[in-house]
PDB file of N, CA, C, O and CB in Angstrom:
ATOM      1  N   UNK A   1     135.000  84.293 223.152  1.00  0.00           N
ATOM      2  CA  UNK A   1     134.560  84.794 221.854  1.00  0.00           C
ATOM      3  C   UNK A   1     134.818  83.704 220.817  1.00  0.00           C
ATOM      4  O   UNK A   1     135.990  83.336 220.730  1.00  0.00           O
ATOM      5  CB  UNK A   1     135.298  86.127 221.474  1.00  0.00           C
ATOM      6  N   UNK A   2     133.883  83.102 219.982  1.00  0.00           N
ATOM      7  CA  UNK A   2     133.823  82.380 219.245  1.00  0.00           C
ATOM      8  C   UNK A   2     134.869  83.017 217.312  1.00  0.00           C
ATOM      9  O   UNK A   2     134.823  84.122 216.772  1.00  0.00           O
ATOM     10  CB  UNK A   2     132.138  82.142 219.453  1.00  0.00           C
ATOM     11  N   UNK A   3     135.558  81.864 216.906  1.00  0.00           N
ATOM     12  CA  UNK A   3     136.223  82.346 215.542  1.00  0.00           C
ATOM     13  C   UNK A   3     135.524  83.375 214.501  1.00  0.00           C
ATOM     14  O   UNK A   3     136.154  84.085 213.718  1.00  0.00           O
ATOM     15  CB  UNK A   3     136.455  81.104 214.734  1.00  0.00           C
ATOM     16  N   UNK A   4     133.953  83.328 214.641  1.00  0.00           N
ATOM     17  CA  UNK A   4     132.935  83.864 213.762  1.00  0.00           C
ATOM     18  C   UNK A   4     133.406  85.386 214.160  1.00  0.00           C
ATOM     19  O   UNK A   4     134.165  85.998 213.408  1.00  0.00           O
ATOM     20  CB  UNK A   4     131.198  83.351 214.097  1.00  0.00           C
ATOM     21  N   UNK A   5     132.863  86.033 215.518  1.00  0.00           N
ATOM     22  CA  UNK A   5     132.982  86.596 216.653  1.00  0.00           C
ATOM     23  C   UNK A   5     133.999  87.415 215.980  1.00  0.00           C
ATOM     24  O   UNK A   5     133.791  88.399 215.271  1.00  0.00           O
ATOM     25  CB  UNK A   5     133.264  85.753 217.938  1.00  0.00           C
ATOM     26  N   UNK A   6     135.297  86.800 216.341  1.00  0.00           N
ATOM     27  CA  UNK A   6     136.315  87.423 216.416  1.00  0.00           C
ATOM     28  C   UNK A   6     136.916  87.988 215.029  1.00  0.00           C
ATOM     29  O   UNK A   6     137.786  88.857 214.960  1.00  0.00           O
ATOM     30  CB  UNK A   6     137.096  86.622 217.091  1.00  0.00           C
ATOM     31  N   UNK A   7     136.199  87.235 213.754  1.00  0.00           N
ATOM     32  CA  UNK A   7     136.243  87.743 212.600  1.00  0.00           C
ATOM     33  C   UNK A   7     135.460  88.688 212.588  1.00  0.00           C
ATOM     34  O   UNK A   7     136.142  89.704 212.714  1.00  0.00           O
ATOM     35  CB  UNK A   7     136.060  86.994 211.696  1.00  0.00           C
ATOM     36  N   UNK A   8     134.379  88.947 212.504  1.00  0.00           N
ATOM     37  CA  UNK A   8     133.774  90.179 212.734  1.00  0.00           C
ATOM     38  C   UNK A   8     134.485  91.262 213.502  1.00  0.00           C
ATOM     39  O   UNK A   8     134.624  92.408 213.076  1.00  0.00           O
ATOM     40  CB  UNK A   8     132.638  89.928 213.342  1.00  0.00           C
ATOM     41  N   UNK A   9     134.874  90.876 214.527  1.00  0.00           N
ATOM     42  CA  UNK A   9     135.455  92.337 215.199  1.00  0.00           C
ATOM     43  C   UNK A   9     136.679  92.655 214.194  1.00  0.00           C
ATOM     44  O   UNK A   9     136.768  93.819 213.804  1.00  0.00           O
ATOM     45  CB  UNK A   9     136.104  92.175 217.057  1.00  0.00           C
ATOM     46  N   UNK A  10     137.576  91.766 213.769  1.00  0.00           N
ATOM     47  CA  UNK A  10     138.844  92.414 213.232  1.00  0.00           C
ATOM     48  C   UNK A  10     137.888  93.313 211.919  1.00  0.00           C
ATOM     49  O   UNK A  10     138.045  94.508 211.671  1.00  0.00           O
ATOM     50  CB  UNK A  10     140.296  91.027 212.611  1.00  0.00           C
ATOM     51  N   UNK A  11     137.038  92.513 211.307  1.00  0.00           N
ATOM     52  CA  UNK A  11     136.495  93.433 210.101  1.00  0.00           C
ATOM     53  C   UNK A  11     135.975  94.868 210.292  1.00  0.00           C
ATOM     54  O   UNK A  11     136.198  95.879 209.626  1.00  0.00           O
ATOM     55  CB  UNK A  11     135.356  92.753 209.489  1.00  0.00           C
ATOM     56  N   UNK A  12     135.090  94.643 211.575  1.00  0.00           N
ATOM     57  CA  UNK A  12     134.480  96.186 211.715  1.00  0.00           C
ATOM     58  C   UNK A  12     135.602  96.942 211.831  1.00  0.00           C
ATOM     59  O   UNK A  12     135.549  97.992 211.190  1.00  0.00           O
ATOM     60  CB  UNK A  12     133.484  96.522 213.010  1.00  0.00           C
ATOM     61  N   UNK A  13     137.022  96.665 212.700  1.00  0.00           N
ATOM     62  CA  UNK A  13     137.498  97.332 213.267  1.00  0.00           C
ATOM     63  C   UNK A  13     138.731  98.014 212.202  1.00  0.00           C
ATOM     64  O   UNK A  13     139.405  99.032 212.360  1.00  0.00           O
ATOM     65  CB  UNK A  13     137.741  96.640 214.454  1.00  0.00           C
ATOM     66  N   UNK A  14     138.720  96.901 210.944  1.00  0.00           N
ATOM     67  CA  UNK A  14     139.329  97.504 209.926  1.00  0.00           C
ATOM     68  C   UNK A  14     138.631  98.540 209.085  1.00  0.00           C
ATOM     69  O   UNK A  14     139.106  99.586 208.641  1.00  0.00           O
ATOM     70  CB  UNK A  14     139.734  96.574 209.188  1.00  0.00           C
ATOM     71  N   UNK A  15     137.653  98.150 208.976  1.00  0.00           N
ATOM     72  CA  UNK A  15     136.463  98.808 207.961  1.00  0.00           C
ATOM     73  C   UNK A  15     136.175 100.065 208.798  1.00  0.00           C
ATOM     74  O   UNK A  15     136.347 101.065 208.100  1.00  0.00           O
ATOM     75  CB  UNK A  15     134.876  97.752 207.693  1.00  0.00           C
ATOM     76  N   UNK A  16     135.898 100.283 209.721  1.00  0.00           N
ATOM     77  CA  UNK A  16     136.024 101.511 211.369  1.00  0.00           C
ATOM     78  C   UNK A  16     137.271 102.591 210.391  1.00  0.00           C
ATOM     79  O   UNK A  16     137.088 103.717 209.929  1.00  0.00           O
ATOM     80  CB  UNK A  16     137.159 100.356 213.648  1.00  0.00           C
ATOM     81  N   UNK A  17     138.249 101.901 210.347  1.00  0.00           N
ATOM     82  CA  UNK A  17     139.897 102.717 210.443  1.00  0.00           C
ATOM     83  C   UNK A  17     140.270 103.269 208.771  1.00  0.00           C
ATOM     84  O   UNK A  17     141.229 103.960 208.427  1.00  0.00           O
ATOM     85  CB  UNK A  17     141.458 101.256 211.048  1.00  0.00           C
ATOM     86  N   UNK A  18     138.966 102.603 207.755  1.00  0.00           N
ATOM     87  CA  UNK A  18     139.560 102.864 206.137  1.00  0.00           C
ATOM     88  C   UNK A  18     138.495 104.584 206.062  1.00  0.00           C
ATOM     89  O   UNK A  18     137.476 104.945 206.651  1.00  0.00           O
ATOM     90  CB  UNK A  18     138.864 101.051 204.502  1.00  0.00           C
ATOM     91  N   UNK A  19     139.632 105.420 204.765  1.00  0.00           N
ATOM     92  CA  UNK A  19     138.910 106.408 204.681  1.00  0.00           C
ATOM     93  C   UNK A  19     137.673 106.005 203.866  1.00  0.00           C
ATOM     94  O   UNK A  19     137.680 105.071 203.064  1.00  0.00           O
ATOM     95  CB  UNK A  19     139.658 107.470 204.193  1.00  0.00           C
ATOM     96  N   UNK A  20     136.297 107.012 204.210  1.00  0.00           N
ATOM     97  CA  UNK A  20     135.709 106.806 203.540  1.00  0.00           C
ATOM     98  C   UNK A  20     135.751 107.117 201.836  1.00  0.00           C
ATOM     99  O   UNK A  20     134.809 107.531 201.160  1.00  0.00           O
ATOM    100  CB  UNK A  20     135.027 107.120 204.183  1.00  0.00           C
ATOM    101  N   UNK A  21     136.812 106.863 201.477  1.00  0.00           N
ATOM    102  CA  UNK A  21     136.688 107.031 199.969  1.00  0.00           C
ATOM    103  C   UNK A  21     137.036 105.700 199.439  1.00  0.00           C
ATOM    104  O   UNK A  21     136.729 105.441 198.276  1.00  0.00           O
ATOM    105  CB  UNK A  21     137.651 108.190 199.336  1.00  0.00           C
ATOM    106  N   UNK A  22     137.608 104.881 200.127  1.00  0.00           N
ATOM    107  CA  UNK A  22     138.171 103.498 200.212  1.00  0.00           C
ATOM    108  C   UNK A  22     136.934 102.568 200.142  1.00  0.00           C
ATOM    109  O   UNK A  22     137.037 101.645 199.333  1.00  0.00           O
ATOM    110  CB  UNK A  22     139.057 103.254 201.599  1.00  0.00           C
ATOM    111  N   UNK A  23     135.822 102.648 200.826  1.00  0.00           N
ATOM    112  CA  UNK A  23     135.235 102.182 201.533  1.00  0.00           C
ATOM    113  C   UNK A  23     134.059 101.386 200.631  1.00  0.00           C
ATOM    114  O   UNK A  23     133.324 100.442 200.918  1.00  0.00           O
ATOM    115  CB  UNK A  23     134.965 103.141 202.468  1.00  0.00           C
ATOM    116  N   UNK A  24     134.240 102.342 199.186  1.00  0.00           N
ATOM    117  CA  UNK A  24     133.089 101.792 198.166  1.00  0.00           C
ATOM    118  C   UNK A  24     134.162 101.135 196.711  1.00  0.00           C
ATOM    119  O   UNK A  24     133.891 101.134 195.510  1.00  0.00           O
ATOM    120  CB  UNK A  24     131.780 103.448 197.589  1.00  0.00           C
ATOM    121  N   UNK A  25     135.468 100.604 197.466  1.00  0.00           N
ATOM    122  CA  UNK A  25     136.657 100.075 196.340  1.00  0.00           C
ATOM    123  C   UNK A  25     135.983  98.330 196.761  1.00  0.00           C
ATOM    124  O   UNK A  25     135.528  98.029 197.865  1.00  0.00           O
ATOM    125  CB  UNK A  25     138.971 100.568 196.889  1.00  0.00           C
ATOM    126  N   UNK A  26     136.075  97.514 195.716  1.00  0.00           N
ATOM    127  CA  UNK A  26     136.074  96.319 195.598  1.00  0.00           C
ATOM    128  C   UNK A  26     137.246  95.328 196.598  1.00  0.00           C
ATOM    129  O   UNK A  26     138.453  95.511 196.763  1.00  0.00           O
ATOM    130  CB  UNK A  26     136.204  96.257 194.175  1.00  0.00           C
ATOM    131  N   UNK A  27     136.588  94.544 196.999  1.00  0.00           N
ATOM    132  CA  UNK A  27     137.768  93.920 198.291  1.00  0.00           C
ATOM    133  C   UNK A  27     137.626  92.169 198.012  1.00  0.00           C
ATOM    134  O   UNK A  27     138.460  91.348 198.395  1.00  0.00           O
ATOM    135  CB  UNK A  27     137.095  94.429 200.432  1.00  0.00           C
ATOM    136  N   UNK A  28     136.612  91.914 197.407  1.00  0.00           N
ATOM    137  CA  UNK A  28     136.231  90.773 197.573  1.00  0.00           C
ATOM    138  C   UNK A  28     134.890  90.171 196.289  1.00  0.00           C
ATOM    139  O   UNK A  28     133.762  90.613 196.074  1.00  0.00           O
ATOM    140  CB  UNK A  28     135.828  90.865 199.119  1.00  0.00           C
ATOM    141  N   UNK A  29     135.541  89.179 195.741  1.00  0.00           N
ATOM    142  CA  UNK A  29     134.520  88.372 194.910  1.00  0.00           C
ATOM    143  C   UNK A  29     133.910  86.762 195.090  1.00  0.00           C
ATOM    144  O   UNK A  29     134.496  85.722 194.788  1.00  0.00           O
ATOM    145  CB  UNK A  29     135.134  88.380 193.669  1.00  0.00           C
ATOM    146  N   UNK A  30     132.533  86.919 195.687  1.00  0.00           N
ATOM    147  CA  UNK A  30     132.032  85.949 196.347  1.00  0.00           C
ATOM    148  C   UNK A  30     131.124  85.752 195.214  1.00  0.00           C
ATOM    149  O   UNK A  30     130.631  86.624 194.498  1.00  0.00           O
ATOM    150  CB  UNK A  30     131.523  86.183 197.789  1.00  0.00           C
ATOM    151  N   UNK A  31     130.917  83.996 195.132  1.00  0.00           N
ATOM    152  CA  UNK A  31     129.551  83.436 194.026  1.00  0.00           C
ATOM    153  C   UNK A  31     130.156  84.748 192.806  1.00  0.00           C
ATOM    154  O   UNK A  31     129.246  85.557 192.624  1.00  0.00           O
ATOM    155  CB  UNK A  31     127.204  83.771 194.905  1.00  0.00           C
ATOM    156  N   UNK A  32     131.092  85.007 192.203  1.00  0.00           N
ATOM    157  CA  UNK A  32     131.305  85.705 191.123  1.00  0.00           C
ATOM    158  C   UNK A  32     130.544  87.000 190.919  1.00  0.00           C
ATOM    159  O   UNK A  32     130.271  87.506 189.831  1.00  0.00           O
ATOM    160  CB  UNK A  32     131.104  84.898 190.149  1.00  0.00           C
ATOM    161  N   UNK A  33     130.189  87.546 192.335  1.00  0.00           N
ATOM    162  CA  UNK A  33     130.101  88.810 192.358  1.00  0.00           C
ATOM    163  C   UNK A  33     131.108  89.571 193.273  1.00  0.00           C
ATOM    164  O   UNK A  33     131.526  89.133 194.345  1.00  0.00           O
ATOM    165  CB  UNK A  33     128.842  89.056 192.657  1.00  0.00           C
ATOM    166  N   UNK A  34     131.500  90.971 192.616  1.00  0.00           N
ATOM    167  CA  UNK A  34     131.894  91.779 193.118  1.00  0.00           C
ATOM    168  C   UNK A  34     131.379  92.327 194.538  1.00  0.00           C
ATOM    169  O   UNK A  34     130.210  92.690 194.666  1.00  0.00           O
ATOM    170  CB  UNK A  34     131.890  92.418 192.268  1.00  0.00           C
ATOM    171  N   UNK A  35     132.365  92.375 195.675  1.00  0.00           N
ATOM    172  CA  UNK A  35     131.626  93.259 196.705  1.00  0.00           C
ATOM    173  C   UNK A  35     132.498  94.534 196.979  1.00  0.00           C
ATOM    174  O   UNK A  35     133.482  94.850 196.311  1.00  0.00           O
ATOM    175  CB  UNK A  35     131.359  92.429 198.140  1.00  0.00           C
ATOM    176  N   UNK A  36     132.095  95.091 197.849  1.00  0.00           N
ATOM    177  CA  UNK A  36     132.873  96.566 198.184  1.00  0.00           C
ATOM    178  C   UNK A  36     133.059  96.752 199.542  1.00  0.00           C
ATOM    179  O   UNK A  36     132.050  96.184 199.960  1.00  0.00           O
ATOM    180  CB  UNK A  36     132.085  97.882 197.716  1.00  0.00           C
ATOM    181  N   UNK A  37     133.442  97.013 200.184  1.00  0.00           N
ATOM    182  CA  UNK A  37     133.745  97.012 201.629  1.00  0.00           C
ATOM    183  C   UNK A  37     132.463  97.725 202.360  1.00  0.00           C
ATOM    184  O   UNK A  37     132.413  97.852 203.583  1.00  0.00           O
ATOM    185  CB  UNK A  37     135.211  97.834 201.930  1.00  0.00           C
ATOM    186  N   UNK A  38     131.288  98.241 201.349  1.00  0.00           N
ATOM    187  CA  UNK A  38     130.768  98.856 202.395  1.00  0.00           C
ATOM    188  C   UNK A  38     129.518  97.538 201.960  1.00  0.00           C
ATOM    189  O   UNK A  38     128.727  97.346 202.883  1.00  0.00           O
ATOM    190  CB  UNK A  38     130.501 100.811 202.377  1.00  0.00           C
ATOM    191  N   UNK A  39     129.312  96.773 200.868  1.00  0.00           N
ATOM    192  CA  UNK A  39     128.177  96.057 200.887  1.00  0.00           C
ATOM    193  C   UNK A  39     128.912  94.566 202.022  1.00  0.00           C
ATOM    194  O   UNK A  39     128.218  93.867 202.760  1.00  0.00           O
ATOM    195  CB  UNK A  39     127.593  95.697 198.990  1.00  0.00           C
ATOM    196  N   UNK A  40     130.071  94.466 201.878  1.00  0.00           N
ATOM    197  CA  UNK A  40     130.590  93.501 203.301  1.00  0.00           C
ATOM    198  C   UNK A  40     129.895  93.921 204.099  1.00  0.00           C
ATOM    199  O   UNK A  40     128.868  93.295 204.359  1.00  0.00           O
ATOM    200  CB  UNK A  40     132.059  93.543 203.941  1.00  0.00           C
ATOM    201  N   UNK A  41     130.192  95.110 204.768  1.00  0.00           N
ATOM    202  CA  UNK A  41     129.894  95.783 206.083  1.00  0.00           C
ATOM    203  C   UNK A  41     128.574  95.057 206.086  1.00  0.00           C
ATOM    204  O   UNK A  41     128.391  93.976 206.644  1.00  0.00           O
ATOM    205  CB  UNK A  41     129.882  97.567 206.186  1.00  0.00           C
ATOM    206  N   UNK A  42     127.415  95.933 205.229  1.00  0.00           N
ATOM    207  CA  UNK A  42     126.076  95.699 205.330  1.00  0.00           C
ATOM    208  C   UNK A  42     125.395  94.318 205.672  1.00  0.00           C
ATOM    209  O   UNK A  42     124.505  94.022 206.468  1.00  0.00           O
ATOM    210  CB  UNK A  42     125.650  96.085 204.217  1.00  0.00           C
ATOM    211  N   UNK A  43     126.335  93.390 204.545  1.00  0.00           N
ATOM    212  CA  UNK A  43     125.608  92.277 205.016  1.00  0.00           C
ATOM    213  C   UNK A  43     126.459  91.102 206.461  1.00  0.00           C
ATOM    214  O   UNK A  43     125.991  90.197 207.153  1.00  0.00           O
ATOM    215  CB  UNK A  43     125.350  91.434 203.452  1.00  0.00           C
ATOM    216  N   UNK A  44     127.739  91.688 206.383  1.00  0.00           N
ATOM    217  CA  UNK A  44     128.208  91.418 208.305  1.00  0.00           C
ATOM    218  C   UNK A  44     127.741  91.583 209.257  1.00  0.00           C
ATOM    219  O   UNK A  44     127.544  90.776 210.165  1.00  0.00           O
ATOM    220  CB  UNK A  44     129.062  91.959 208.910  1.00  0.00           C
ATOM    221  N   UNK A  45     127.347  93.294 209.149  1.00  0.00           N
ATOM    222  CA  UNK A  45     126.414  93.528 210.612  1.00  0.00           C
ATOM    223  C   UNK A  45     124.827  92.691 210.694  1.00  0.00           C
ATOM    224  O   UNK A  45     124.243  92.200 211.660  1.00  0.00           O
ATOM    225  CB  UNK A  45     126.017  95.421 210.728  1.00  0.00           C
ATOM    226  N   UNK A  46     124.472  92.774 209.327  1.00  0.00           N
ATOM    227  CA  UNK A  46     123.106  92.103 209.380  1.00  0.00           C
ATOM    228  C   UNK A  46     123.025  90.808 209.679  1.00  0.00           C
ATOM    229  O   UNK A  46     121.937  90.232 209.675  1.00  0.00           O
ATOM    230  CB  UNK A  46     122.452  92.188 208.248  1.00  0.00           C
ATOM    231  N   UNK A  47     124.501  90.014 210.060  1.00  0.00           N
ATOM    232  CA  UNK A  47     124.607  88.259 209.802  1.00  0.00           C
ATOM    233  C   UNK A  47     123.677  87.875 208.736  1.00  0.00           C
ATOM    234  O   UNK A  47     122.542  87.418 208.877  1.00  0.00           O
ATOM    235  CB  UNK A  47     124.139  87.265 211.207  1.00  0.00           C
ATOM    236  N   UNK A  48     124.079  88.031 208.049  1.00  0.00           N
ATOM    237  CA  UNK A  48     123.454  87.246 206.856  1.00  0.00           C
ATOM    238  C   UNK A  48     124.115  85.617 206.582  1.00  0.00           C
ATOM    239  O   UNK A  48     124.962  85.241 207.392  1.00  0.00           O
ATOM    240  CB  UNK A  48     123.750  88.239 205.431  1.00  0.00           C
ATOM    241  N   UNK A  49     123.796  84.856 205.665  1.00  0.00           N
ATOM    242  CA  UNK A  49     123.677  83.821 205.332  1.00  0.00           C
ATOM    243  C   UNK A  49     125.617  84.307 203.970  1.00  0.00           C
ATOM    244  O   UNK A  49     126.587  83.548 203.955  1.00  0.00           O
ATOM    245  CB  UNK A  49     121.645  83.441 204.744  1.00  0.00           C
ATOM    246  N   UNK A  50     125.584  84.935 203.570  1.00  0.00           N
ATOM    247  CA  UNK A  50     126.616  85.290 202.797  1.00  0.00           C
ATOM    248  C   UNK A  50     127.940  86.204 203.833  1.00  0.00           C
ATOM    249  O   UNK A  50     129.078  86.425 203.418  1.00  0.00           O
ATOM    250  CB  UNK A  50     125.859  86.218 201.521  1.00  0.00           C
ATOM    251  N   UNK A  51     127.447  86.587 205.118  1.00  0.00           N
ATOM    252  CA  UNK A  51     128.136  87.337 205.617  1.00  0.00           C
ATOM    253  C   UNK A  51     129.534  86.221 206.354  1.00  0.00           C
ATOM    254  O   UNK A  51     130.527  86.667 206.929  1.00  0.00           O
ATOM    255  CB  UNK A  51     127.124  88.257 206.561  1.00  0.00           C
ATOM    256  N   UNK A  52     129.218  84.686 206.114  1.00  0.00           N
ATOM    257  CA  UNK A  52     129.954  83.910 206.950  1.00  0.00           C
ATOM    258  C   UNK A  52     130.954  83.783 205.717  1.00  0.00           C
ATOM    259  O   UNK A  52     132.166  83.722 205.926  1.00  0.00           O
ATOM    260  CB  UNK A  52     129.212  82.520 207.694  1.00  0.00           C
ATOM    261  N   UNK A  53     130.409  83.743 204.383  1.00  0.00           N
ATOM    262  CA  UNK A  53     131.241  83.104 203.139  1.00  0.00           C
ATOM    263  C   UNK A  53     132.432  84.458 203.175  1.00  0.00           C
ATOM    264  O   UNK A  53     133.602  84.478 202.791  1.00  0.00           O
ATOM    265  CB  UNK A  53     130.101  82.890 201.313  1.00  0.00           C
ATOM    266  N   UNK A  54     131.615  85.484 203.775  1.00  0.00           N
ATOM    267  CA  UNK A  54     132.751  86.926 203.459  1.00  0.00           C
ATOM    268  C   UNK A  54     133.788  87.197 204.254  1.00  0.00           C
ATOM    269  O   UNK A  54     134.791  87.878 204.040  1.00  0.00           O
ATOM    270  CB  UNK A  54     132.117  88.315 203.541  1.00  0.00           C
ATOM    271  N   UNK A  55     133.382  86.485 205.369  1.00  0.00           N
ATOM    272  CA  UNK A  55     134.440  86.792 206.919  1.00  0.00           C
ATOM    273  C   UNK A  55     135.283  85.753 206.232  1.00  0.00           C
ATOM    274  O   UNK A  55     136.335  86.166 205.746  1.00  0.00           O
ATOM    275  CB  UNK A  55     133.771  86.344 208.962  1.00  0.00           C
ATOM    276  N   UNK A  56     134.952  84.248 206.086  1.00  0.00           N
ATOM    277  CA  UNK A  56     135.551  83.335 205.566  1.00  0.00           C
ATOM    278  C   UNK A  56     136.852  83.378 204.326  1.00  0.00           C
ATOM    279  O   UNK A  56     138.062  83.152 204.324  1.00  0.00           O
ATOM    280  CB  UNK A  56     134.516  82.755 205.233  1.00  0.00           C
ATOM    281  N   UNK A  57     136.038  83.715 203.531  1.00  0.00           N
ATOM    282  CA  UNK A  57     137.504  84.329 202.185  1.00  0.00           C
ATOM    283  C   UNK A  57     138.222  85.440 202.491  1.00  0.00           C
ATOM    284  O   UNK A  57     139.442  85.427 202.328  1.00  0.00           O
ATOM    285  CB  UNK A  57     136.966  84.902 200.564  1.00  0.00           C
ATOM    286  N   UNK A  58     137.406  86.836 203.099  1.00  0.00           N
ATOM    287  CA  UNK A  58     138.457  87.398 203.523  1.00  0.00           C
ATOM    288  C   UNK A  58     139.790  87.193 204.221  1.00  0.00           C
ATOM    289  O   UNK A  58     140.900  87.523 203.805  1.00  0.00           O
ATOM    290  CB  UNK A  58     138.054  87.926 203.949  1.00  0.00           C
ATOM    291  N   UNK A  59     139.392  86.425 205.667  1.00  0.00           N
ATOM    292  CA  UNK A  59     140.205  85.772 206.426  1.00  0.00           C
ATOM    293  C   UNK A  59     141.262  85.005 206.148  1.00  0.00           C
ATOM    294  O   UNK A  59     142.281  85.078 206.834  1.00  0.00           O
ATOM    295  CB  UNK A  59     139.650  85.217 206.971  1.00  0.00           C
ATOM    296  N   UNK A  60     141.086  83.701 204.514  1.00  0.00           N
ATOM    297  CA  UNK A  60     141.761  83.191 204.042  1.00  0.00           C
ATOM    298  C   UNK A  60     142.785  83.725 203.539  1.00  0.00           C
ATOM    299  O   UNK A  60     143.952  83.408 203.773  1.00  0.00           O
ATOM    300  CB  UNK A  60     141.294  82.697 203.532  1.00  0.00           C
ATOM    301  N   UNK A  61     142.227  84.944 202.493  1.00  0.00           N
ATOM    302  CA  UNK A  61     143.187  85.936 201.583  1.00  0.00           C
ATOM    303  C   UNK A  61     144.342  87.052 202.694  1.00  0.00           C
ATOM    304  O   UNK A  61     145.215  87.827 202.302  1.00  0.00           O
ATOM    305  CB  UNK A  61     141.874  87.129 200.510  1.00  0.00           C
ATOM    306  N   UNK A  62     143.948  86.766 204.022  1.00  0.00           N
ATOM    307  CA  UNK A  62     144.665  87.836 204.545  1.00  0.00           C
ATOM    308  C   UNK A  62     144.614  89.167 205.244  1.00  0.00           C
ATOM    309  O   UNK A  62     145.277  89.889 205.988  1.00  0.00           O
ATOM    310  CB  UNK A  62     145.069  88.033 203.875  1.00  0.00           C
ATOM    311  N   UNK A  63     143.209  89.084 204.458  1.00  0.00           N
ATOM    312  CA  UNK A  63     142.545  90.974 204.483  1.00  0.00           C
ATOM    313  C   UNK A  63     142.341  91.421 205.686  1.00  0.00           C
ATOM    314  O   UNK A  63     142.476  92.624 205.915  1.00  0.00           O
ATOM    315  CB  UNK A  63     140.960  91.343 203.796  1.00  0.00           C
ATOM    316  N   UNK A  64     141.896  90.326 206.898  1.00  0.00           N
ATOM    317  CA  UNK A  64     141.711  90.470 208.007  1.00  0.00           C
ATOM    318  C   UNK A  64     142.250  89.729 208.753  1.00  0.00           C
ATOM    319  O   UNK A  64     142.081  89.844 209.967  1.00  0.00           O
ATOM    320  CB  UNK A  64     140.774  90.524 208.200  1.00  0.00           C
TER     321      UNK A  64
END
């Protein structure tokens, strides 16, 4: 399993385990926008082009 890979799984698997009331709280500010754990989600599963910058800072900060 590649580092990308394996960031993704810890994320789903955190994002899997938060209540959903949690889930639309702010976690992360990428390019000086706000995200929320569920627009992460969205653009993680989709691999997007921003979804690497999100695994990336998250990962740095700890979150995952």
């Amino acid at each position: 399993m590649n580092a990308e890979n394996n960031l993704k799984s810890r994320f789903i698997s955190i994002y899997s385990n938060l209540p959903i009331d949690l889930r639309s709280e702010i976690i992360i500010i990428v390019n000086n926008t706000p995200l929320t754990w569920n627009i992460a989600y969205n653009e993680i599963i989709n691999d997007t082009k921003l979804s690497k910058e999100i695994l990336k800072e998250l990962n740095e900060k700890g979150i995952i």
